[in-house]
N, C-alpha and C positions, 0 to 999 in steps of 0.2 A: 147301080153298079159303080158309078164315077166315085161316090161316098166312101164305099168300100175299098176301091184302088186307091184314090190319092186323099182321101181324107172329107171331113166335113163341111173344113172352109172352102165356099166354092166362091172365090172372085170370080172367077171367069163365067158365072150364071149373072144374066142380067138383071133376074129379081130376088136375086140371092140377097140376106141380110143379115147380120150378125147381131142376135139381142143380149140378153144380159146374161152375166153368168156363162154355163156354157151350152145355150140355148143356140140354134140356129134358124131361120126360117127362109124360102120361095115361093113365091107367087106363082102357082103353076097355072093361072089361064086368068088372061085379063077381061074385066068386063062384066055383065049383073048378072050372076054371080061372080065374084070373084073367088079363087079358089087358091086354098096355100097351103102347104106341108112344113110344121113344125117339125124339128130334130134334137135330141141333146147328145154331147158325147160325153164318153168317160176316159179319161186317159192310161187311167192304171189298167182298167180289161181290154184297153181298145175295142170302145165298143160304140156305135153309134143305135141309137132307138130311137125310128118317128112314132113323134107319141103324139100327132095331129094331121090329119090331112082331110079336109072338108071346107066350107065357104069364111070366104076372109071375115063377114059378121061375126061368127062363132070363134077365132080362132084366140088362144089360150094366151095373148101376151098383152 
């Protein structure tokens, strides 16, 4: 819901990180597993799509 009000970049997330392109990702739960939600946006539809959320091993970056 915070994605959709004030945007994709989330500094104020503590494992928030910003990858290439306009790729975003968080660390949603530390520890074995660790667990993290890929995002990308688009700016011309405003449109953000998590195209990842499962163990940080797997994740797409």
């Amino acid at each position: 819901m915070e994605i959709r009000i004030t945007g994709p970049a989330r500094g104020n997330w503590q494992n928030y990180g910003k990858l290439t392109g306009n790729q975003h990702h968080c660390h949603l739960k530390k520890g074995m597993p660790t667990y993290v939600a890929v995002w990308s946006e688009e700016k011309e539809a405003i449109t953000v799509e998590v195209t990842y959320a499962d163990t940080h091993e797997k994740a797409p970056y």
